[in-house]
C-alpha positions in Angstrom: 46.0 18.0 -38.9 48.6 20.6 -40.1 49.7 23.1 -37.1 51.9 26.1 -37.1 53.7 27.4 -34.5 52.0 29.9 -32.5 53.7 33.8 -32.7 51.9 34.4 -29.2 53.6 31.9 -26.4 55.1 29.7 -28.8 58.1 28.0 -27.5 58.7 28.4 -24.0 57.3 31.7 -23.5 57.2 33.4 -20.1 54.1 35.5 -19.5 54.2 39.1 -16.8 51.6 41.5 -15.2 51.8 45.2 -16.5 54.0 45.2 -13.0 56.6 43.3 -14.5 55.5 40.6 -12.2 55.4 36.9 -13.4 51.4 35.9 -14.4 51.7 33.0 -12.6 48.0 31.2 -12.1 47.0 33.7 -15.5 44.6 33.0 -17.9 45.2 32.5 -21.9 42.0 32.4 -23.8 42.1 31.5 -27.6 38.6 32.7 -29.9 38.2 32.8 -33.6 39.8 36.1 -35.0 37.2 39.2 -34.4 34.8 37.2 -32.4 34.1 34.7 -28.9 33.9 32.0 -30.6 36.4 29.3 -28.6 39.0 28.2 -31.2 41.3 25.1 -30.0 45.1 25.4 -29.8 47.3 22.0 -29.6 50.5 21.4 -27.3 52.7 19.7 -30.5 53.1 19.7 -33.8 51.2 16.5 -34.1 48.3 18.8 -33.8 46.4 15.9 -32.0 46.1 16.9 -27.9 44.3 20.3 -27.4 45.0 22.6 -24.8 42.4 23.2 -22.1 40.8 26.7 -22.7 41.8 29.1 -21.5 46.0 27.3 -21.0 46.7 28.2 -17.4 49.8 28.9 -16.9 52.0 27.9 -14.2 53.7 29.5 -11.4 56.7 30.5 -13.9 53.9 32.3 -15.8 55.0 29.5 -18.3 52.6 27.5 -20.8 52.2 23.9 -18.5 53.0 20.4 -20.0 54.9 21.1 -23.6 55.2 24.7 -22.9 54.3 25.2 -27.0 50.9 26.7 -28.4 50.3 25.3 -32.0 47.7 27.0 -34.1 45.7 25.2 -36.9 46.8 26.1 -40.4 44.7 28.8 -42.2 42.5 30.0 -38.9 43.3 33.2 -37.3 42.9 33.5 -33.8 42.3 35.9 -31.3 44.0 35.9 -27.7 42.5 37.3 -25.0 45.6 37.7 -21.8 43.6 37.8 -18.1 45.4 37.3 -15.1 44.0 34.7 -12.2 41.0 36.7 -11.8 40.0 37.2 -15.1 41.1 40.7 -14.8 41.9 42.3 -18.8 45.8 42.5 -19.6 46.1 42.4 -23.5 44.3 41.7 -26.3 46.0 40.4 -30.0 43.7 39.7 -32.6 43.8 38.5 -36.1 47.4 35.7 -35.1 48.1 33.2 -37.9 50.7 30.6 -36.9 54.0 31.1 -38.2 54.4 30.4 -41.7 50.5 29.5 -42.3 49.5 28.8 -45.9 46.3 30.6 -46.1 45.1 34.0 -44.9 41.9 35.5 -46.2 41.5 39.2 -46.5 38.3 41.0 -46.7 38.5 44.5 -48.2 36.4 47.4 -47.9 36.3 51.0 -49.6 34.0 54.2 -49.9 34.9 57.2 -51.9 33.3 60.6 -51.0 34.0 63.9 -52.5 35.6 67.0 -51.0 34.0 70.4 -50.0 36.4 73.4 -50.0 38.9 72.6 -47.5 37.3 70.1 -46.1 39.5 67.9 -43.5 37.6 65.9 -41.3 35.9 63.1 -43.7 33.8 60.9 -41.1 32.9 56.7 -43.3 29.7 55.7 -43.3 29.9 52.5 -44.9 33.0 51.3 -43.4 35.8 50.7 -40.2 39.0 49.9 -39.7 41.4 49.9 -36.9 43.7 52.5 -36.5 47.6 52.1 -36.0 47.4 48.8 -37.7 48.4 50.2 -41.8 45.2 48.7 -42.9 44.0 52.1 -44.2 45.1 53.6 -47.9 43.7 57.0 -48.9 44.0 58.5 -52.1 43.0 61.9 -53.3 42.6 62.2 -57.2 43.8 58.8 -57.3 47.0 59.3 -55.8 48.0 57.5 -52.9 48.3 59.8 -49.9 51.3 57.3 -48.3 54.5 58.4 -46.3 55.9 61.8 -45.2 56.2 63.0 -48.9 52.3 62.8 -49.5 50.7 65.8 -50.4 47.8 65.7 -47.8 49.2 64.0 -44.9 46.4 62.5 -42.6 45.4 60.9 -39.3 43.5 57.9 -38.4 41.9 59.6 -35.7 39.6 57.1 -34.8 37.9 53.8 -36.8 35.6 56.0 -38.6 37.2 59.0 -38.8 40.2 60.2 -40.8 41.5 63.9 -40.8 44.1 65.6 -43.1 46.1 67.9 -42.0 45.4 70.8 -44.5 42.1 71.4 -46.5 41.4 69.3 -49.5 40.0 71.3 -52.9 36.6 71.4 -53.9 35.2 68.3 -56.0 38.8 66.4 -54.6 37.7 62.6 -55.1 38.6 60.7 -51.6 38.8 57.0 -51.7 39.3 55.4 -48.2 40.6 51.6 -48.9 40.7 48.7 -45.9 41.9 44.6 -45.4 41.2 43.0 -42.5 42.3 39.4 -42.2 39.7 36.8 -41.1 39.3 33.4 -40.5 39.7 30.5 -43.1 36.4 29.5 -42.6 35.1 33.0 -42.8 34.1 34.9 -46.5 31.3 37.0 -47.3 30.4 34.9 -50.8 28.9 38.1 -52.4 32.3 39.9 -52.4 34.3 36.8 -54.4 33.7 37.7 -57.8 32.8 34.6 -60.3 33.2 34.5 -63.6 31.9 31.6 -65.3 34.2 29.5 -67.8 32.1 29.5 -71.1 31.7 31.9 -73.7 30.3 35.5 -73.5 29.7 34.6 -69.8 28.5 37.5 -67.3 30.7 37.8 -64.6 28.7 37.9 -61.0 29.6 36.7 -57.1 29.7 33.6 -55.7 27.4 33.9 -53.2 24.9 34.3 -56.1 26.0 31.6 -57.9 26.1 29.6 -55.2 22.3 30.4 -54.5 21.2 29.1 -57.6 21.1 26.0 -56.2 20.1 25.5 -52.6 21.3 22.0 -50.6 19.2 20.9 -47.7 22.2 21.1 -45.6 22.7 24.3 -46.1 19.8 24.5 -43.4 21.4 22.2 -41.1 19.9 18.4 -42.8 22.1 16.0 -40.6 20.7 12.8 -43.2 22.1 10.3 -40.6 18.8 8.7 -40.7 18.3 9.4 -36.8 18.0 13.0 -36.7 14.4 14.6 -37.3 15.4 16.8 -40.9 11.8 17.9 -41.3 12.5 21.4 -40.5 15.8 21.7 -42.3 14.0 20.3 -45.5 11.3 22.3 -44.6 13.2 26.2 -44.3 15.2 24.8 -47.3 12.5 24.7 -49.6 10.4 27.8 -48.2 14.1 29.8 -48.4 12.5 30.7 -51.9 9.4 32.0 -51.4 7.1 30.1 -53.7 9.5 31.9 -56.8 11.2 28.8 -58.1 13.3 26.2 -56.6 17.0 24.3 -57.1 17.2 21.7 -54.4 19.3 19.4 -53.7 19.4 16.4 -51.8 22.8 15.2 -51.4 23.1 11.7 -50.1 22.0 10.4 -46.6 18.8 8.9 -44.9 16.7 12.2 -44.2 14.2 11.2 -41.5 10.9 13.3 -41.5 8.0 13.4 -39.6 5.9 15.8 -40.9 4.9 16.2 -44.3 6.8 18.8 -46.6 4.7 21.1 -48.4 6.1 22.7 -51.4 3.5 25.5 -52.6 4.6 27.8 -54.8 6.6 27.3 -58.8 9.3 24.7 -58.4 11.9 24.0 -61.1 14.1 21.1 -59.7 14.1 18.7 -56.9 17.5 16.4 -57.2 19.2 14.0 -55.3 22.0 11.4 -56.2 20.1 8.6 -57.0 19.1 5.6 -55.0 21.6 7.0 -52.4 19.3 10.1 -51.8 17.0 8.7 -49.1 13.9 10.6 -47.9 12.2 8.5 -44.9 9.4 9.0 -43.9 7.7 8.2 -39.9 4.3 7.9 -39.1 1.0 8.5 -40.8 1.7 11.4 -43.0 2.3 11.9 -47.1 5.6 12.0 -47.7 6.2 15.1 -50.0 3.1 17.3 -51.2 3.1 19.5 -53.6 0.5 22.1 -54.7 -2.4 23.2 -52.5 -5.2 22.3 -55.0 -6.5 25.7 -55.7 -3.8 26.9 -57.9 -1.9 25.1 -60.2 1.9 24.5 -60.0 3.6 24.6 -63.5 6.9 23.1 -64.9 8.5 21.3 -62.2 11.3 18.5 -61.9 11.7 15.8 -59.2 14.5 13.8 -60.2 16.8 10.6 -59.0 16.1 10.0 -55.1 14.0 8.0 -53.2 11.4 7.5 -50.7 11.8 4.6 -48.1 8.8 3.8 -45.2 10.7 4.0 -41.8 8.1 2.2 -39.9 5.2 0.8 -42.8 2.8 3.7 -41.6 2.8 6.4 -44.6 -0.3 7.0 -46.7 0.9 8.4 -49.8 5.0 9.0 -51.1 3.9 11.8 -54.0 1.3 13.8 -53.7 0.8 16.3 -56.5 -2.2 18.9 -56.4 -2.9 21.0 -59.8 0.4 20.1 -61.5 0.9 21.1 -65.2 3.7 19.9 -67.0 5.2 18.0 -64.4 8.2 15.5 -64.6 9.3 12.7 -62.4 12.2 11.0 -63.2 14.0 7.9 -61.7 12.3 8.3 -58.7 11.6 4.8 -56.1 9.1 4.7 -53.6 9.0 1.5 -51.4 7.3 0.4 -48.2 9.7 -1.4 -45.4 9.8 -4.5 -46.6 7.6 -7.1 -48.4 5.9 -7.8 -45.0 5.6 -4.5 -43.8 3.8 -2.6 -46.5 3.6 0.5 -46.7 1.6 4.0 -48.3 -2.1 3.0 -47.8 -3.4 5.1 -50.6 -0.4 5.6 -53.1 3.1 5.8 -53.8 2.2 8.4 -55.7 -1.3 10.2 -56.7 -2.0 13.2 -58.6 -5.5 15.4 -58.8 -6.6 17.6 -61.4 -3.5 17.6 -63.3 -2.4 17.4 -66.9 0.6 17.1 -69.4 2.8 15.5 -66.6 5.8 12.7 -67.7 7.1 9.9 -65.0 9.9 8.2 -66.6 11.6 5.5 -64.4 9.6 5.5 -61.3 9.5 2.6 -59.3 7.2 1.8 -56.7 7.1 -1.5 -54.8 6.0 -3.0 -51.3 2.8 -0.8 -51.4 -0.5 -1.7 -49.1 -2.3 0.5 -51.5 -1.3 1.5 -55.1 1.6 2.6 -57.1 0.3 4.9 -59.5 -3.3 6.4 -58.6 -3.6 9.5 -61.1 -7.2 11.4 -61.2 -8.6 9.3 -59.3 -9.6 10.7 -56.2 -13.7 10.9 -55.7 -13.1 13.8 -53.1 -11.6 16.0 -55.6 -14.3 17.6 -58.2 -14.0 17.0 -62.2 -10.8 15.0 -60.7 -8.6 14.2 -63.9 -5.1 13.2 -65.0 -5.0 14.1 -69.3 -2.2 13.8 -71.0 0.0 11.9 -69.0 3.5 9.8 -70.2 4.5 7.1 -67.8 7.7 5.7 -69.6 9.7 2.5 -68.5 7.6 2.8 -64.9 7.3 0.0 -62.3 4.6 -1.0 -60.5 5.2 -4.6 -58.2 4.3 -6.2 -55.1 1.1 -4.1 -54.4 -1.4 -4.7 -52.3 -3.8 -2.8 -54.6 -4.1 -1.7 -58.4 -0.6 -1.2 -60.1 -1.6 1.9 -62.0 -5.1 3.4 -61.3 -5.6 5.9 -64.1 -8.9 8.2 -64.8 -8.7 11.0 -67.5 -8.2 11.2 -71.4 -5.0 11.6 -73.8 -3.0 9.2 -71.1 -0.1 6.3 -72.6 1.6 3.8 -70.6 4.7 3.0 -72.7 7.1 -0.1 -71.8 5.7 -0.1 -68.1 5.7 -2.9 -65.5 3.4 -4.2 -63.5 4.0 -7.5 -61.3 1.7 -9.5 -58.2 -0.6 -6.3 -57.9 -3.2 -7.8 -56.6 -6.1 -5.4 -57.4 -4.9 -5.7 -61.3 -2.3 -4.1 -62.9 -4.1 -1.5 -64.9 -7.4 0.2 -64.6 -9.1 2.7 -66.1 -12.6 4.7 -65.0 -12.2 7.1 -67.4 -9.9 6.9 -70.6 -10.5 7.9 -74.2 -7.8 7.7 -76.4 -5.7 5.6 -73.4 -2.9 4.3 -75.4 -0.5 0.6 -73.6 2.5 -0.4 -75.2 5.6 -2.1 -74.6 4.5 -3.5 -71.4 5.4 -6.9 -69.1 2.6 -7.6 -66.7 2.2 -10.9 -65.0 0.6 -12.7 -61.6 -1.7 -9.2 -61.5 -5.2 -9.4 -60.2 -5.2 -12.2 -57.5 -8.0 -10.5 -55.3 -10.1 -8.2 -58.6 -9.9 -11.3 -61.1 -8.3 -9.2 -64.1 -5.0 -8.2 -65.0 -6.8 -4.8 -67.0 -9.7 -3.5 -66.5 -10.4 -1.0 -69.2 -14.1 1.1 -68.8 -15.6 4.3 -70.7 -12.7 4.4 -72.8 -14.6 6.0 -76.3 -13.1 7.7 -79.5 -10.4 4.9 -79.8 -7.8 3.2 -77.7 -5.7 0.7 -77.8 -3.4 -2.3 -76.1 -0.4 -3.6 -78.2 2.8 -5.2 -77.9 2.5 -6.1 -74.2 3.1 -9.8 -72.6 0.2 -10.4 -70.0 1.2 -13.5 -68.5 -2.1 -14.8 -65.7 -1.2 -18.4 -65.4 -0.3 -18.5 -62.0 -3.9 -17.3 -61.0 -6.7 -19.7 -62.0 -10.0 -18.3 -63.6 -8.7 -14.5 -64.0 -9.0 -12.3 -67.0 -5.7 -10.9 -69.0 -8.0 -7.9 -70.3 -11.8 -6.7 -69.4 -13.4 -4.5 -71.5 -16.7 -2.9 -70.1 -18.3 0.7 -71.8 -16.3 0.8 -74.7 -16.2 1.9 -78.5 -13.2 1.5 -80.7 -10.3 0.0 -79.2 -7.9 -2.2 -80.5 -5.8 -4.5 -79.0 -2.7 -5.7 -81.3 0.6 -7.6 -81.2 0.0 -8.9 -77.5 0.8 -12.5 -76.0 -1.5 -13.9 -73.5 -1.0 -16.4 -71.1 -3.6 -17.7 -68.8 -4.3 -21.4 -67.4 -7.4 -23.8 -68.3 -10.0 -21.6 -66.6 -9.2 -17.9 -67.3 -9.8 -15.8 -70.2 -7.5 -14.1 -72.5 -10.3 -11.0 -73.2 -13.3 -10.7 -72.1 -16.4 -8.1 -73.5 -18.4 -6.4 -70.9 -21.3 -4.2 -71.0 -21.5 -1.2 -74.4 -18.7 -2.9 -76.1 -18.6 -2.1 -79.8 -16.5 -2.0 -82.3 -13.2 -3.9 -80.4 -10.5 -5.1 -83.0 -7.9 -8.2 -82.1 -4.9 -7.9 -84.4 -2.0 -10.1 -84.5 -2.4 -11.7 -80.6 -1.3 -15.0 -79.4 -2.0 -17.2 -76.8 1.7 -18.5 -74.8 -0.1 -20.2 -72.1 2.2 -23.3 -73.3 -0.1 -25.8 -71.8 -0.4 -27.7 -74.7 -3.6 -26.5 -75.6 -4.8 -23.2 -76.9 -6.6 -21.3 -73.9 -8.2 -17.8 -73.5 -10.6 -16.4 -76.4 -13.0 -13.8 -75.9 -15.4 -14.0 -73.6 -19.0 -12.1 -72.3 -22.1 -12.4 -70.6 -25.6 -12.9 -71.5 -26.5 -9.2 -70.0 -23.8 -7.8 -72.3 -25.2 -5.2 -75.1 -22.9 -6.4 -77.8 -25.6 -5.7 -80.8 -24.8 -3.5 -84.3 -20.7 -4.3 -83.3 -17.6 -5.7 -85.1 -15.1 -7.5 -83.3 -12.5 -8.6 -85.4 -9.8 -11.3 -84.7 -7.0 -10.2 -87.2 -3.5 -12.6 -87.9 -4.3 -15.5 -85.2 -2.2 -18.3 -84.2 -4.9 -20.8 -84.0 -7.3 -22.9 -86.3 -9.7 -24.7 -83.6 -12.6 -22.2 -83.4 -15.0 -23.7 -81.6 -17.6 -21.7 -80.1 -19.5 -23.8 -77.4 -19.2 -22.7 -73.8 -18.0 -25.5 -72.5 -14.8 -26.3 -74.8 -12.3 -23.6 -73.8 -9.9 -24.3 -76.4 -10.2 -21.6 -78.9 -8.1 -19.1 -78.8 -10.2 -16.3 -80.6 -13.6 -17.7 -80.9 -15.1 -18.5 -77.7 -18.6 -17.1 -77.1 -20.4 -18.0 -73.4 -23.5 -15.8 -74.8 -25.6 -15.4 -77.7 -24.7 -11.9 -79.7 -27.5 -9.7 -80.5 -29.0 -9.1 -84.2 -26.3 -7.1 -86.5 -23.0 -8.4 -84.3 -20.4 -9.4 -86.8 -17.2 -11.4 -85.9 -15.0 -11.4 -88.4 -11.5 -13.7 -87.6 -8.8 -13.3 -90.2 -6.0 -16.5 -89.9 -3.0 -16.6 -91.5 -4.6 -19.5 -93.7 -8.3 -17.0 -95.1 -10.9 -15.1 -94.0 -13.7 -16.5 -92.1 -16.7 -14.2 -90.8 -19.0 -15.5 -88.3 -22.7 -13.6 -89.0 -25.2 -13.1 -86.3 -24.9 -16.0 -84.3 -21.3 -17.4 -84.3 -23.2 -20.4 -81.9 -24.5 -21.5 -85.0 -21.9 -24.8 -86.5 -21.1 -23.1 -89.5 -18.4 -21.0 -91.1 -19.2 -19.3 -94.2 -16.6 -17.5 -96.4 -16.6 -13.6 -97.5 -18.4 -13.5 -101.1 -16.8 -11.5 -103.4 -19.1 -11.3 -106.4 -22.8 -10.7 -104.0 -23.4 -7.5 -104.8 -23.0 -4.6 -107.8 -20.9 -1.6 -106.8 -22.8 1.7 -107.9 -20.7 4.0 -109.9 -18.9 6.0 -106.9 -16.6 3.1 -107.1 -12.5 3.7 -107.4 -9.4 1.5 -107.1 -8.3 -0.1 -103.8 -4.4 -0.4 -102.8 -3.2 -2.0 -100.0 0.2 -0.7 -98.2 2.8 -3.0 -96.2 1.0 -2.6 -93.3 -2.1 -4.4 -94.1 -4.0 -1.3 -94.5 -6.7 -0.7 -97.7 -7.5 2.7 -98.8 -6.9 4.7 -102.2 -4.1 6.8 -103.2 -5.0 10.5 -104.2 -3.4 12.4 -107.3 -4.5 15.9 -106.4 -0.9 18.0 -107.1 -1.5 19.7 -103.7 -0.6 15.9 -102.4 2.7 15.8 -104.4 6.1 17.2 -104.2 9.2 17.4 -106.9 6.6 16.9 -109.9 8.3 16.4 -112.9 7.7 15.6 -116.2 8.9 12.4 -118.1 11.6 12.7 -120.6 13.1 9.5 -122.0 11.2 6.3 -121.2 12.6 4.3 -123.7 13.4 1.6 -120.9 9.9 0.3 -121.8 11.2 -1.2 -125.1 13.9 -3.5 -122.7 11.0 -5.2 -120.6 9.9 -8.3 -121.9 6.4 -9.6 -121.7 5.3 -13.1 -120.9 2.7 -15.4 -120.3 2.7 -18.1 -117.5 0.7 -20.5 -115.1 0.9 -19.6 -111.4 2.4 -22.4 -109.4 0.4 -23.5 -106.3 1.9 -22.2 -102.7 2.1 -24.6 -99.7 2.0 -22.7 -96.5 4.3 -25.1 -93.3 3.0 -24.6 -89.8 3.7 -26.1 -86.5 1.8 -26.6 -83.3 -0.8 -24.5 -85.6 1.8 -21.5 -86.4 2.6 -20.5 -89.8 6.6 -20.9 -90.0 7.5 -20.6 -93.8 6.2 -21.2 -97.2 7.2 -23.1 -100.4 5.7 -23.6 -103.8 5.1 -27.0 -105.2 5.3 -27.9 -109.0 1.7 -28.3 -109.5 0.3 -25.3 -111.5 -3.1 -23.4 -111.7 -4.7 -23.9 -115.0 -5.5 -20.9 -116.4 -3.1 -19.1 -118.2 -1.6 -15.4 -116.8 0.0 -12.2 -119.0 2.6 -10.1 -116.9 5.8 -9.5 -115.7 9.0 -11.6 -114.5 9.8 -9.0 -111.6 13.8 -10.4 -111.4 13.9 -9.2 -115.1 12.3 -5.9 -114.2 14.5 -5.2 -111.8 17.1 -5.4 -113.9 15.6 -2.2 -116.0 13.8 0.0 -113.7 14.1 -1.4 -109.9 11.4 1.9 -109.0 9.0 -0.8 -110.8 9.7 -3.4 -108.2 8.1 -4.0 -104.7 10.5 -6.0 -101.9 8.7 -7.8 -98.4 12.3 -7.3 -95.8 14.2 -6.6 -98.3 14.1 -9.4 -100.4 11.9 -9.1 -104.1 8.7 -9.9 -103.5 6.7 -8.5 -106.9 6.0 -5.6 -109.8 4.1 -2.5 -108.7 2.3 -2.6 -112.6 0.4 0.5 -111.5 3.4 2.4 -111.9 3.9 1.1 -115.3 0.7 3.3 -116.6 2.2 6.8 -116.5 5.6 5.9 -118.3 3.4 3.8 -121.1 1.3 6.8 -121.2 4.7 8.6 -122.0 5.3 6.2 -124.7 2.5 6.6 -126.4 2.5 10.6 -126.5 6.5 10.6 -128.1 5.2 8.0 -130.4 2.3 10.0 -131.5 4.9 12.8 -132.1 6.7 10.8 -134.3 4.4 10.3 -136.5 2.7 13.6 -136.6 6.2 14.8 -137.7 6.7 11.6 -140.2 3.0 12.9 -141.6 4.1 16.5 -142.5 7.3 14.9 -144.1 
């Protein structure tokens, strides 16, 4: 610690009684400048032993031991000089060791204004002590110092000054005063701050350094052991329900009481995993909201919330949020044995257009995610929710537990929950993407259970991987009208299900799945019971991985065409492979496939041309001009005159698969017989490559729709030709 000799009894000092008598037995007592506040003095330079205090000195009215007083650098002290029975000698204040590197001022002024010959000018707003030259006046701006001033004054007492002769009316006074204090003393609101950007607005520290408020600033200890909750507590009440900045700086913050937040909030912070909030007992961790008005615009960001003792019911609770965002936040019980939060990491009621990006919750005895779910809570919803790159693992119940419309789930996690991973009670337009989700569903028999989701929905793109847990489902569907369910790999063992249809399940499309159960046999398919109203529906089984459709109940080897139950009148299956189109009709029970045909039926006259994009998707293309932009008219289209038409015979295509999955292509030398009339689309491209079409990059074919317009063209210059070769 650095030290500097003390001015008062440094070295060998000798102390006396006003008598001139030595203070033997007297009493030295050392305090914070201006206040009683103890302060500690040392007896080297090593700044390591401290003196007792009060030092009493010895019967040569000497400091004992060393006989030094060393005083830490940048504190002033005040001494306080008593003899043996505490009776008063002298008082110094405001003692800064010799050559000490830091001493902070604080200075004060108030200006008043003269009345005719006014003298005696009596402060209001300010002290200072007299005799010490911490006082400047200055009349008129002039600084009243020394025998030549032009109104000499006295410092009659710490309030009052008098001049000796009478100022002049409207004479502007300014009374100026430093006092030195402590280093650890500053009044923050008198240290100007100006910030270091561009047309900044200068202000104070102590309102800069409110902007954002640190639990320790109330006294937070975050050693884990101390009880913080009313630290955290006063921190976040410290701005009245107006909007909040705090931060959690790292440390274990035990609590043992819920904290309420009520009231706006902007941001919640910590520094990441190292920013522990830990919870004891049976409480909620954090709530926020009171559930009769709604909280708006809020941030809880990068900390965490650890069980102490397994005992919590929920980590989160949020109560009327709008607009809410939770970001990298974990919540997680003790340990894997010692589960913890009963009801949910985290829960929201009657909330909408929230985000949770990165939050991880783990070693739960109830859920991770439980959003508009509660029955207690009226008209209960969650709409319009994001959950981004979220985690949900090791859970005694449901992973994410989700009731309200508008809600996505994108690239999210869910692993061993064993009340299933995802489920919905409520959820039109529910949207899962992205997502890994495997060994879910060990005690409720279904990885996702998806219910009264209308007006379209969908699954894609996820891996739902069951195969550890015998006869359970990968996705239920129950109450549910137009949902798709695209791009997704299953895995399940010999007696689960890949998807099964529930009750009011209608118009369901399969696109582009795949079973990777790698069990050497295709398992899963679709799946419902006889009591399932499945009438007047399409379920379609688009870009499939399999060819064994075989429909009996017993043989569990398709992958898209298993049926345990007859369908009702008007049910169409339709399952497109990647080697035709095959549509089961009515009964699919019934041994028969029976291709699409073409040429059954006369189209009216409403008919119009079809185009198909590179998606997949049919529809027509409109010409209205209010659908176009950069119209133009065609100038030279001579270009027509380089392509060269041709006639051909279409060679036959062989399509290679393995284990029953298209891998290439080729075509084989054998022809089609009848003769064709077109386009060689290399020689096209050497003319006009806007003519050409490409599948990843590569030439695929000739767009001859396009050709119609610049023919078109043609024709008109040509008839212009002629008109003008006729009047020649």
């Amino acid at each position: 610690m650095a030290v500097n000799l003390s001015p008062v009894g440094g070295v060998a000092a000798q102390f006396f009684n006003n008598d001139g008598t030595v203070l033997s037995g007297g009493k030295l007592n050392t305090y914070t400048a201006g206040t009683t506040t103890p302060a500690t003095t040392y007896t080297t330079s090593a700044g390591v032993i401290a003196h007792s205090n009060p030092i009493v000195l010895n019967s040569a009215g000497r400091v004992p031991g060393s006989g030094e007083i060393w005083l830490t650098d940048g504190i002033a002290y005040k001494f306080v000089l008593t003899d043996a029975n505490n009776v008063l000698i002298a008082t110094y204040d405001n003692i800064s060791g010799i050559n000490s590197n830091f001493i902070n001022f604080t200075s004060e002024q108030e200006i008043q204004t003269a009345t005719a010959g006014q003298t005696v000018f009596t402060l209001t707003t300010m002290q200072y002590q007299p005799g010490t030259g911490s006082l400047s006046v200055f009349v008129d701006g002039v600084n009243q110092y020394g025998p030549g001033a032009q109104y000499a004054f006295t410092e009659t007492s710490g309030t009052v000054v008098t001049f000796v002769t009478g100022l002049h009316v409207g004479a502007s006074v300014k009374f100026t005063t430093s006092a030195i204090n402590a280093a650890s003393y500053g009044n923050a609101f008198q240290i100007s701050y100006t910030p270091p950007f561009n047309d900044s607005v200068t202000t104070n520290v102590g309102d800069k350094l409110a902007q954002v408020v640190s639990v320790m600033d109330f006294g937070a200890v975050g050693d884990g052991i101390a009880d913080d909750t009313l630290a955290i507590q006063n921190a976040i009440d410290s701005f009245g329900g107006n909007g909040i900045h705090l931060y959690i700086p790292s440390g274990t913050y035990k609590i043992t009481s819920s904290l309420n937040i009520v009231g706006n909030v902007n941001t919640v912070f910590g520094d990441g995993g190292t920013s522990v909030i830990s919870p004891a007992g049976a409480i909620d961790a954090i709530v926020i909201g009171d559930g009769v008005s709604g909280i708006n615009f809020g941030t809880f960001r990068d900390f965490k919330i650890l069980s102490s003792d397994g005992l919590q019911t929920k980590g989160i609770w949020g109560r009327s949020l709008r607009q809410f965002h939770f970001v990298n936040i974990i919540i997680a019980g003790l340990d894997n044995t010692t589960r913890s939060f009963s009801v949910a990491a985290i829960q929201t009621d009657d909330s909408y257009s929230c985000n949770l990006t990165s939050v991880t919750a783990y070693y739960l005895s109830g859920k991770g995610f439980w959003l508009g779910q509660d029955p207690a809570v009226a008209n209960n919803q969650a709409n319009d929710f994001t959950l981004t790159g979220c985690q949900a693992f090791l859970c005694d119940d449901i992973g994410f537990h989700i009731k309200g419309s508008g809600n996505s789930l994108l690239g999210c996690l869910g692993e061993s929950c064993d009340g299933g991973a995802v489920r919905t009670d409520f959820a039109p337009g529910i949207n899962i993407s992205g997502g890994y989700f495997e060994s879910n569903g060990a005690t409720s028999g279904y990885a996702f259970y998806i219910t009264t989701a209308q007006n379209a929905g969908g699954i894609s793109n996820c891996f739902i991987n069951n195969v550890s847990l015998a006869g359970t489902q990968c996705i239920v569907l129950d109450d549910v009208d137009t949902f798709v369910i695209s791009g997704c790999n299953f895995r399940v063992n010999a007696t689960g299900i890949g998807v099964e249809l529930d009750a009011n399940v209608s118009n369901v499309y399969l696109i582009s799945n795949r079973d990777e159960s790698a069990l050497g046999t295709l398992y899963g398919g679709v799946s419902y019971p006889a009591s399932a109203h499945i009438s007047d529906t399409f379920v379609r089984f688009d870009d499939i991985f399999a060819t064994d459709f075989k429909t009996d109940s017993a043989n569990k080897k398709a992958y898209s065409g298993r049926l345990s139950a007859t369908p009702g009148d008007g049910t169409i299956f339709e399952i497109r492979g990647r080697q035709g189109v095959v549509i089961f009709a009515g009964n699919p029970n019934i041994p028969s496939i029976t291709s699409t045909a073409i040429y059954s039926t006369t189209v009216g006259a409403t008919n119009r041309d079809v185009f198909v994009d590179n998606t997949g998707l049919l529809g027509y293309v409109t010409s209205t001009r209010e659908s176009k932009k950069n119209i133009q008219s065609l100038e030279d289209v001579s270009w027509l005159l380089q392509l060269d038409p041709v006639s051909f015979n279409r060679r036959k295509k062989e399509i290679i698969t393995d284990a029953g999955e298209k891998i290439g292509e080729q075509y084989l030398e054998e022809a089609y017989q009848e003769k064709e009339y077109g386009l060689i689309a290399d020689d096209v491209e050497a003319v006009n490559k806007e003519l050409c079409f490409y599948d990843d990059n590569k030439l695929a074919g000739v767009h001859y729709q396009k050709l119609i317009t610049p023919l078109l063209k043609l024709v008109q210059d040509l008839h212009n030709e002629i008109e003008v070769l006729k009047q020649k």
